[in-house]
KOLDOTI-674520 format. One line per 2 residues: number of its first residue (from 1); their letters; for each residue x, y, z of C-alpha. Coordinates in pm, 1 decimal, decimal comma, m for minus. Layout:
NUM) A) X Y Z | ...
This chain:
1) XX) 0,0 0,0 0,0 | 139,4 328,7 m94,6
3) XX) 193,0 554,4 242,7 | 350,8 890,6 273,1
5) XX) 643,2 984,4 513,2 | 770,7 1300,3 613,2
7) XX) 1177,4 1266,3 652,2 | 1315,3 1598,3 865,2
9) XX) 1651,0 1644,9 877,0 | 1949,4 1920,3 891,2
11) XX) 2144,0 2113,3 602,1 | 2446,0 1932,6 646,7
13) XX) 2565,7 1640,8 465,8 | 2604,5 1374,7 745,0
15) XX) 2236,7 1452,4 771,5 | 2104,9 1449,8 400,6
17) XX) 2301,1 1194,0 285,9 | 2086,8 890,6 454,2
19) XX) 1788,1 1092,0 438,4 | 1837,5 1119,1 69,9
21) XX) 1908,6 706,8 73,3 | 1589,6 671,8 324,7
23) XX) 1370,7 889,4 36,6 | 1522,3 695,1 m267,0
25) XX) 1441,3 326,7 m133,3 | 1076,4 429,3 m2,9
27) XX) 1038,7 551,1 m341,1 | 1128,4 248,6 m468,4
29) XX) 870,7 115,5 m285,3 | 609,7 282,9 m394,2
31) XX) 571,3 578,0 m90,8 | 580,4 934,9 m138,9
33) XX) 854,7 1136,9 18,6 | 860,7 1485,8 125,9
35) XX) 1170,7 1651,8 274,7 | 1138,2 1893,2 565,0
37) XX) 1484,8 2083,6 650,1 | 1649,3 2449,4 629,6
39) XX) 1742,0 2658,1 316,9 | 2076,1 2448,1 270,3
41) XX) 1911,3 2119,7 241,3 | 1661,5 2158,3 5,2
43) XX) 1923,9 2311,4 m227,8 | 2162,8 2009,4 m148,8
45) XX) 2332,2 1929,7 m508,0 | 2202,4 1605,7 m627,7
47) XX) 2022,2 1444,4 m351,6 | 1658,9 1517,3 m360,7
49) XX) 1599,4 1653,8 m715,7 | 1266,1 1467,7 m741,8
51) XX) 1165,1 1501,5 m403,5 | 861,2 1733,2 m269,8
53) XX) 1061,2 1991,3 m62,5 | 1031,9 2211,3 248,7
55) XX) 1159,4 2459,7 417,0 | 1062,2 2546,4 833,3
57) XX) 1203,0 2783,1 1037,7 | 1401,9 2602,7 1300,7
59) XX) 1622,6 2838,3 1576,6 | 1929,3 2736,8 1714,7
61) XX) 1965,2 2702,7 2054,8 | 2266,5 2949,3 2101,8
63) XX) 2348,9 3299,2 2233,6 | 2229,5 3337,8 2596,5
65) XX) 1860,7 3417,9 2704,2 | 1780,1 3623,2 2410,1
67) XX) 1965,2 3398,0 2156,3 | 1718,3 3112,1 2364,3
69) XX) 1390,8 3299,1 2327,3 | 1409,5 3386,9 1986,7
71) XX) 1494,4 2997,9 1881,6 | 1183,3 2900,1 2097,8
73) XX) 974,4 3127,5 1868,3 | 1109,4 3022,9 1580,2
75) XX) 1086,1 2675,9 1664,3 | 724,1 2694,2 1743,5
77) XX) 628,3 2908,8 1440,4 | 784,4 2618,5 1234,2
79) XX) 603,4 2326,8 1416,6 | 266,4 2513,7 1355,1
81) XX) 363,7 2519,0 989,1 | 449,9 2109,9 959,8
83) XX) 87,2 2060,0 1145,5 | m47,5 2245,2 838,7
85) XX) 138,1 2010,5 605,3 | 57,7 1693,8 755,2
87) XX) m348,6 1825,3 723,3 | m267,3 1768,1 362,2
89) XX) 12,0 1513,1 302,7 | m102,4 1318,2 611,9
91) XX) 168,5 1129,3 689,2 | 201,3 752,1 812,3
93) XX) 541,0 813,7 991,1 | 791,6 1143,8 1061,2
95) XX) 1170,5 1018,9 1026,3 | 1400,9 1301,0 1151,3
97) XX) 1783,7 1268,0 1068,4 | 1923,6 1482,8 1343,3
99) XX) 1989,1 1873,4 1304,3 | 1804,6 2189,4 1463,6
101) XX) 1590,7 2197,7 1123,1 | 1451,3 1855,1 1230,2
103) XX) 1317,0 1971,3 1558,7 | 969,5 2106,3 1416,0
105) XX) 856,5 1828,3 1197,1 | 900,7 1611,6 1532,7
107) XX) 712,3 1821,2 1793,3 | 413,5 1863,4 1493,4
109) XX) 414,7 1486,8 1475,2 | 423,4 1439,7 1820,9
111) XX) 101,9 1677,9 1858,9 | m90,2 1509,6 1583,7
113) XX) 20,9 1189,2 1717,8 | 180,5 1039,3 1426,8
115) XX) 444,0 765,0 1478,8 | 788,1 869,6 1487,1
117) XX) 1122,7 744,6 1432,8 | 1515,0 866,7 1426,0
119) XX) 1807,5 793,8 1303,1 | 2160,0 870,4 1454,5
121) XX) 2445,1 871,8 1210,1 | 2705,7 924,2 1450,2
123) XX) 2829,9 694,7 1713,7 | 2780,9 974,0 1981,2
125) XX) 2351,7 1033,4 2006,9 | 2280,2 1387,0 1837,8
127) XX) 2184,7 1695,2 2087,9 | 1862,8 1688,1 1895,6
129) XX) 1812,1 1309,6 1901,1 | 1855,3 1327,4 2247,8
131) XX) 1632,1 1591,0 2285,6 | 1322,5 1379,6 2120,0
133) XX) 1453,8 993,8 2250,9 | 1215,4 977,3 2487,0
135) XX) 906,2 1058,0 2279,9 | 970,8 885,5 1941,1
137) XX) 871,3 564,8 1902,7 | 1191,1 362,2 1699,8
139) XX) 1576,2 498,2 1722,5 | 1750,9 348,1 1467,4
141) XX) 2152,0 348,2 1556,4 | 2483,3 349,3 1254,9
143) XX) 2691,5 176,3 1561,3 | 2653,3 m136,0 1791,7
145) XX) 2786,1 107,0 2060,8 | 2617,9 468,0 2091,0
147) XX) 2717,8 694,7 2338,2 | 2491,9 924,1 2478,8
149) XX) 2232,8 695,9 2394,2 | 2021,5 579,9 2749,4
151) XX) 2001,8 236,0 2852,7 | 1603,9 310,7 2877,5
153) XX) 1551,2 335,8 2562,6 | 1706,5 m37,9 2447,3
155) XX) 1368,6 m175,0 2380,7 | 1322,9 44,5 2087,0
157) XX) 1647,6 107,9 1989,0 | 1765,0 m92,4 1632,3
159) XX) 2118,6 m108,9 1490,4 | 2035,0 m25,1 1111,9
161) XX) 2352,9 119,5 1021,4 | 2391,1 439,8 793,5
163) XX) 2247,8 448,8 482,3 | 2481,8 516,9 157,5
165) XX) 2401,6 644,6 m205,2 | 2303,2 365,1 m482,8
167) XX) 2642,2 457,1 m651,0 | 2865,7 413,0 m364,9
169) XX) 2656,7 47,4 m242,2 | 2757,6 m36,3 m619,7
171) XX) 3129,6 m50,2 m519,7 | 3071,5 m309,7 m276,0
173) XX) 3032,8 m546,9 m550,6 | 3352,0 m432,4 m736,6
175) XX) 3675,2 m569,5 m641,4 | 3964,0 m313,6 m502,0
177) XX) 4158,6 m152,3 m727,4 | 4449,7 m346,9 m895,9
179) XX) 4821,7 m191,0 m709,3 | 5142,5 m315,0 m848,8
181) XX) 5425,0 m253,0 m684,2 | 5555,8 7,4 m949,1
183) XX) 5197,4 134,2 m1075,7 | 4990,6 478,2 m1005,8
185) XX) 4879,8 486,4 m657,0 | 4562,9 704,1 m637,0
187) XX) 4506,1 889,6 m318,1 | 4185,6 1073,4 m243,7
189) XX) 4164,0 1349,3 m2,2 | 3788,7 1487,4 165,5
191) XX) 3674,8 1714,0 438,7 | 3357,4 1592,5 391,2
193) XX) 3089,1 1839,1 236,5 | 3248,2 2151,7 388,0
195) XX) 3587,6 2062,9 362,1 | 3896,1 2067,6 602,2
197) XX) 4173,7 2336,0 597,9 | 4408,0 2124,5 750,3
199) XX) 4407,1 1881,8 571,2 | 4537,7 2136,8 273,0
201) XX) 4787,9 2232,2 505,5 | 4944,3 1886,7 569,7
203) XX) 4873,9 1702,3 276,6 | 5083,8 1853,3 m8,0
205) XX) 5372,9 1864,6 233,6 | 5327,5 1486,9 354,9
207) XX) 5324,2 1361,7 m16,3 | 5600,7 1566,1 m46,3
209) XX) 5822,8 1352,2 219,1 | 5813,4 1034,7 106,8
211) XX) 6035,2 810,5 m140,5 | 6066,8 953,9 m494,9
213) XX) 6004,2 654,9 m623,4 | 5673,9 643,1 m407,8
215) XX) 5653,2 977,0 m463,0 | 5602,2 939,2 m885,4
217) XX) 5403,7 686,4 m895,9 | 5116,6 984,2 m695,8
219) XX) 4788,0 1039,0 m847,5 | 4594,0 1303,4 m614,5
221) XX) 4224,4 1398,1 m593,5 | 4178,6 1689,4 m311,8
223) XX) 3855,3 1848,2 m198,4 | 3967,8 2187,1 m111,3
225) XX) 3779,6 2512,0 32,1 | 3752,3 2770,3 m165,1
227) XX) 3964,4 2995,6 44,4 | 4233,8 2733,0 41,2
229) XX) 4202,7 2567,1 m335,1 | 4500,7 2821,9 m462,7
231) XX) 4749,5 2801,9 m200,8 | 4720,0 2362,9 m222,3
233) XX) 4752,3 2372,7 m635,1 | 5044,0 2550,1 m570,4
235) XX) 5203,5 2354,4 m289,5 | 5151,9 2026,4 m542,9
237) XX) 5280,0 2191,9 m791,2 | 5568,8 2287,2 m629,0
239) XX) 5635,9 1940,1 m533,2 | 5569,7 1803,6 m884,4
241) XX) 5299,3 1593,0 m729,4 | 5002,7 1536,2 m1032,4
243) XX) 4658,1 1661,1 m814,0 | 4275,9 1743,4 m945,3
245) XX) 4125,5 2032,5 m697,8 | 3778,4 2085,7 m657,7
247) XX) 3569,8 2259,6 m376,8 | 3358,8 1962,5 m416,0
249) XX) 3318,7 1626,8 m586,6 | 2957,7 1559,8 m725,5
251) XX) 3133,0 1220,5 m844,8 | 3248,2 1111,7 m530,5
253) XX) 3130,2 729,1 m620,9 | 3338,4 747,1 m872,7
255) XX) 3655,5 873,0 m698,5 | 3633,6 593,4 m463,1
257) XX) 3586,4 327,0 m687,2 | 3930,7 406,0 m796,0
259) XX) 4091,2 559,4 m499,2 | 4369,8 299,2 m322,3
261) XX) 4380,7 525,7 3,8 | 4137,5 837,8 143,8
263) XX) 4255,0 1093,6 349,5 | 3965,3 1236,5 545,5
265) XX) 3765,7 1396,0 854,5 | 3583,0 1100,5 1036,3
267) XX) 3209,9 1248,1 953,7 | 2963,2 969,2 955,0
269) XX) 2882,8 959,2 605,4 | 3234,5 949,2 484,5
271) XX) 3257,5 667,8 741,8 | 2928,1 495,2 600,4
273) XX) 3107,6 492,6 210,4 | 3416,1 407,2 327,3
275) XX) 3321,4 73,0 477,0 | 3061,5 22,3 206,2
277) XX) 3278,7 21,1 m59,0 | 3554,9 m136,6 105,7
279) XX) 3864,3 135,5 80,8 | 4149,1 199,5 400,8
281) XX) 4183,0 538,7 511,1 | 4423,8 753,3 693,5
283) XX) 4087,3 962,4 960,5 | 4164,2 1325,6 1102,0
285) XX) 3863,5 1384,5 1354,0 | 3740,1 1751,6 1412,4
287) XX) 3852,8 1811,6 1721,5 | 3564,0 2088,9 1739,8
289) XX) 3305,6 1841,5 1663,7 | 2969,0 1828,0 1919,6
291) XX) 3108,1 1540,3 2219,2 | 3366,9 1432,7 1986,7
293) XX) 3181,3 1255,6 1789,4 | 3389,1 1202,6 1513,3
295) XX) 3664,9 1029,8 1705,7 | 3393,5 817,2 1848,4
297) XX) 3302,4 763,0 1456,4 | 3644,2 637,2 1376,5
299) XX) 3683,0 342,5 1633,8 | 3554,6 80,8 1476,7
301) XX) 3687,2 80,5 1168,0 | 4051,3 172,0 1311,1
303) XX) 4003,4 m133,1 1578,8 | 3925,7 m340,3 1292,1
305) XX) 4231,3 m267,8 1078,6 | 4078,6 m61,4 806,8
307) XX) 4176,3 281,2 898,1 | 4453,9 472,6 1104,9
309) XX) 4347,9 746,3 1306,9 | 4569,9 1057,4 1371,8
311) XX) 4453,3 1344,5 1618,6 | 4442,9 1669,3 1471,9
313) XX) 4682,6 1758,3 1726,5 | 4959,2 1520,0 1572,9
315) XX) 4839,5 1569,3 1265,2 | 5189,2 1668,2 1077,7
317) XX) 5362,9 1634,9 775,6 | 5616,1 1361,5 923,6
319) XX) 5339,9 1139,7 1031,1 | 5123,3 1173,1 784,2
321) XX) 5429,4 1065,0 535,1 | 5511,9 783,9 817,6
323) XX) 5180,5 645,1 796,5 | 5165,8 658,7 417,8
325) XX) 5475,2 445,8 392,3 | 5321,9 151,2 655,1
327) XX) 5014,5 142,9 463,7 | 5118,3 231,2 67,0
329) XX) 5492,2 50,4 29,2 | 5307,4 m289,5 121,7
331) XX) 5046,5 m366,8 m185,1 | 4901,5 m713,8 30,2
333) XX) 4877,7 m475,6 340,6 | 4688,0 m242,3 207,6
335) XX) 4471,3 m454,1 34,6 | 4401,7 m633,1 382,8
337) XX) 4337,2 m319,7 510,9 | 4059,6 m229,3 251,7
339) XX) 3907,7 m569,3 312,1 | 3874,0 m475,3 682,3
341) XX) 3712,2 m147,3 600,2 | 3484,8 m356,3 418,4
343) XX) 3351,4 m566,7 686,0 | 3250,4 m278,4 888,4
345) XX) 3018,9 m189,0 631,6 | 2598,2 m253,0 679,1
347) XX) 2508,3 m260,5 293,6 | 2153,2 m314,3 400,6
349) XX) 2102,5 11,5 598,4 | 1821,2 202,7 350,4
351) XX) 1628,7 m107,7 297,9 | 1655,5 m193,0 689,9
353) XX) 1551,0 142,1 772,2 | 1274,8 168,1 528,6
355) XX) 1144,6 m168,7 702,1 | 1171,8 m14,9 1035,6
357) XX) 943,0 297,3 918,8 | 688,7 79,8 732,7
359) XX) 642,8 m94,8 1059,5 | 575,6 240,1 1236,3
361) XX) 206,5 291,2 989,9 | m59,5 312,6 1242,3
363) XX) m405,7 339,8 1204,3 | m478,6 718,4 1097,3
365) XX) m520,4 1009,5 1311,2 | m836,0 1163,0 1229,2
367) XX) m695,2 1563,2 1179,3 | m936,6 1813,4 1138,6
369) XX) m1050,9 1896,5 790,1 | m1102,8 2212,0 590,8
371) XX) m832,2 2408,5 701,4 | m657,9 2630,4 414,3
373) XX) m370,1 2444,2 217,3 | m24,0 2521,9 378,2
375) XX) 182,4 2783,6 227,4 | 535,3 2697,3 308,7
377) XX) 869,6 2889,6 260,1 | 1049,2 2708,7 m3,3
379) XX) 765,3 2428,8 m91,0 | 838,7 2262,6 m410,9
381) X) 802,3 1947,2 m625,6
């Protein structure tokens, strides 16, 4: 039976990338999808093109008393607004993803009484998802361990993993990339959708240290800011290293089918493609990031063997160059290593998830009828 489901979720990409998964396999199925988030999610690049899309004012919960107050009011005026939608699109289930812009679509569905559900990316529970555990009725988990997560809340707490795009699940099934020991080895740098200044500052300079005859055989993909794009084409080509720059990689499937090592920030999607397609990776957590998360991200997979972590703190040129020689001079090594990334992975997250929300369809609410059609900021098909 076709149902419709409202999926709420923040601007960022660790948020919108499973969403985006969630909405593509309850497609599949049949459902309707609409998106609820903030003015950078709905113009995401690539992810919900098709997708009926909307935009509710959500405050952040920053700046003191007033700061305070004036998210209250904002988050209120954008619940009122998602009970409006739901008198039209009546939902069967609200999935939110995390992120202030998710708050509003929650409280609306916990007012009309429509089942709920979350989903934590990160191995650390969100402030928002901890915020709403209580009331929701599923929590859907990316780790077997989640911190911040309380022991209360076990009974309806599922490990689904984090869902990936249909192009990066695609690399699962593709074997890792052929390294001889005197053939291109491709390296692929991210910061994850906003990037990661220091990883322009080390990177160059790292490559730069090793073996020339490691050294040559150097094929580099870096994401880049834009304020920083310049200065790293110039420190590769100063170091006659070969490097594509972009401020950011619509093809990213693509980069790691081919890619023999990533450098990157630990964010929970790059995480979630990592071990689905199967590829080792030298992880620089944001220090900065809410409870750490992003350290708490990387243990698994470094545990397991598919990834060395470095602290931002020892994050250097030497080490970064040590580490590349453990991992890169050693073709069967590294090839182990991608096979352990690999077995982290949870291929079936979207269609795991999408069960877990089809299960949440409850008999309908009965919401009152004949109020005026919603007239949201940024509504769309």
């Amino acid at each position: 039976m076709s149902r419709h489901f409202v999926l709420a979720a923040g601007g960022t990409g660790g948020h919108m990338v499973p969403a985006a998964a969630l909405a593509a396999e309850l497609t599949r199925r049949g459902h309707r999808v609409a998106l609820v988030s903030d003015a950078r999610g709905v113009r995401f690049p690539g992810l919900f093109e098709d997708i009926q899309t909307h935009v509710l004012p959500a405050g952040r919960f920053a700046g003191g008393p007033i700061g305070w107050a004036k998210a209250t009011r904002e988050m209120w005026r954008g619940r009122a607004m998602a009970r409006e939608l739901y008198r039209t699109f009546r939902p069967a289930a609200v999935i939110g993803f995390g992120g202030y812009p998710a708050m509003p679509a929650l409280l609306a569905a916990f007012a009309d009484k429509i089942p709920t559900a979350i989903h934590e990316q990160n191995a650390v529970l969100g402030r928002v998802n901890r915020l709403v555990a209580g009331k929701v009725d599923a929590i859907a988990t990316s780790y077997d361990k989640t911190e911040r997560l309380a022991a209360k809340h076990a009974a309806k707490t599922h490990l689904i993993g984090n869902p990936v795009r249909d192009a990066v699940l695609t690399l699962r099934t593709k074997a890792y990339p052929l390294l001889e020991e005197d053939g291109i080895f491709r390296v692929l740098v991210t910061g994850g959708s906003q990037g990661a200044s220091i990883l322009s500052e080390v990177v160059p300079d790292g490559l730069a240290m090793l073996p020339v005859t490691f050294r040559r055989r150097l094929q580099v993909t870096h994401q880049a800011r834009v304020e920083d794009i310049d200065a790293v084409r110039a420190k590769y080509a100063e170091h006659q290293i070969p490097a594509e720059l972009a401020t950011y990689l619509p093809d990213l499937p693509e980069q790691l089918a081919w890619a023999h090592l990533v450098i990157a920030r630990a964010g929970a999607s790059t995480l979630a493609e990592l071990t689905a397609a199967g590829r080792p990776a030298i992880l620089v957590p944001l220090p900065s990031a809410t409870d750490d998360h992003q350290t708490a991200n990387a243990r698994e997979i470094t545990l397991a063997g598919g990834a060395r972590t470095i602290a931002q703190k020892d994050f250097t040129a030497v080490e970064l160059a040590k580490q590349m020689q453990k991992l890169g001079l050693d073709p069967a090594a590294l090839q182990n290593a991608a096979g352990r990334a690999r077995s982290c992975g949870r291929p079936d997250a979207a269609s795991d998830l999408a069960d877990l929300v089809e299960s949440l369809d409850a008999p309908r609410v009965k919401l009152p009828v004949g109020r005026a059609k919603p007239v949201l900021a940024g509504a769309g098909a």
